[in-house]
C-alpha positions as CSV (number, residue, x, y, z in Angstrom):
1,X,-50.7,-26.1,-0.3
2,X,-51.9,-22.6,-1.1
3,X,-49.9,-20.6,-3.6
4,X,-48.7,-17.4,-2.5
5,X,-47.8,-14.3,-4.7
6,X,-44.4,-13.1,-4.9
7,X,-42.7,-11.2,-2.6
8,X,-42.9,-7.7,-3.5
9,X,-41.0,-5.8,-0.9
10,X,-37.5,-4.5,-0.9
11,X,-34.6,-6.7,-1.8
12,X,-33.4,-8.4,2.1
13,X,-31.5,-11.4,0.9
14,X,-28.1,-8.8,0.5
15,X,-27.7,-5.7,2.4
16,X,-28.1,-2.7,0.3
17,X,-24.7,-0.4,0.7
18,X,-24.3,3.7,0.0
19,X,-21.7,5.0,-1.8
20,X,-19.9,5.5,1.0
21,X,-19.8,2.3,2.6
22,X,-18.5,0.7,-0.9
23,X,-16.1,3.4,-1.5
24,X,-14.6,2.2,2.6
25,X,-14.9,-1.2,1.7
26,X,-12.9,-1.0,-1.3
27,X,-10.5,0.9,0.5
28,X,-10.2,-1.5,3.1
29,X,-10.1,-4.4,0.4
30,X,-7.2,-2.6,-1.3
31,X,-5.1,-1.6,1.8
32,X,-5.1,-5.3,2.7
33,X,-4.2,-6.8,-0.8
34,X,-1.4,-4.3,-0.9
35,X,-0.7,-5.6,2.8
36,X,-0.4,-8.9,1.7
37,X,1.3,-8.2,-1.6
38,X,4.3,-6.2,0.1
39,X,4.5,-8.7,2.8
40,X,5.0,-11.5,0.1
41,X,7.7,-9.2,-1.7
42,X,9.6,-9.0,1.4
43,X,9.6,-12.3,2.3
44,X,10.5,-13.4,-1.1
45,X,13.4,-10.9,-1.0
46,X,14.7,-11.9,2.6
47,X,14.3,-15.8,1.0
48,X,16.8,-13.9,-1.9
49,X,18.8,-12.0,0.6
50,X,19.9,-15.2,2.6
51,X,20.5,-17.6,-0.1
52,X,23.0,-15.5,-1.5
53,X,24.7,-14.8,1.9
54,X,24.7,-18.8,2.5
55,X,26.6,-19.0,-0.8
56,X,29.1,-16.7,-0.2
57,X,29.6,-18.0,3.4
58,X,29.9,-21.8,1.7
59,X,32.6,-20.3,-1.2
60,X,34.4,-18.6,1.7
61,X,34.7,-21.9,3.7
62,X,35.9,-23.6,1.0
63,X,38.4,-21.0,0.1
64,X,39.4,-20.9,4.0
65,X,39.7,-25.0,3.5
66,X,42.1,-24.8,0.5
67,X,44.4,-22.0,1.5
68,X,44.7,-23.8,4.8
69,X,45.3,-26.7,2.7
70,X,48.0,-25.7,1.1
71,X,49.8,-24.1,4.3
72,X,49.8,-27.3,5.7
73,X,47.4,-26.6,8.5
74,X,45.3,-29.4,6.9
75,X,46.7,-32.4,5.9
């Protein structure tokens, strides 16, 4: 096998990017982390939102259950 000399051409294996194109790609990188991260938030705080509704729709049927209760509309 015949030893060849090293390559000594420009870099190929990664694309070489201007300034511009990494300043657009890490704007574009940024805009969608912040996508995701506020998507996340609102999810969590919808999760929030409707757990405490739930629990104040449970206390309220139990209230509803024990006034009736002691009406006499439930026996």
């Amino acid at each position: 096998m015949m030893d060849k000399p090293p390559y000594q051409g420009p870099e190929r294996r990664y694309p070489v990017l201007s300034e511009e194109e990494l300043d657009l790609l890490a704007e574009r990188v940024v805009e969608r982390t912040l996508q995701k991260v506020t998507s996340k938030m609102y999810q969590e705080i919808g999760k929030n939102i409707i757990s405490k509704l739930l629990t104040g729709v449970g206390i309220g049927v139990i209230g509803l259950y024990f006034y009736a209760r002691d009406r006499g509309w439930v026996q």
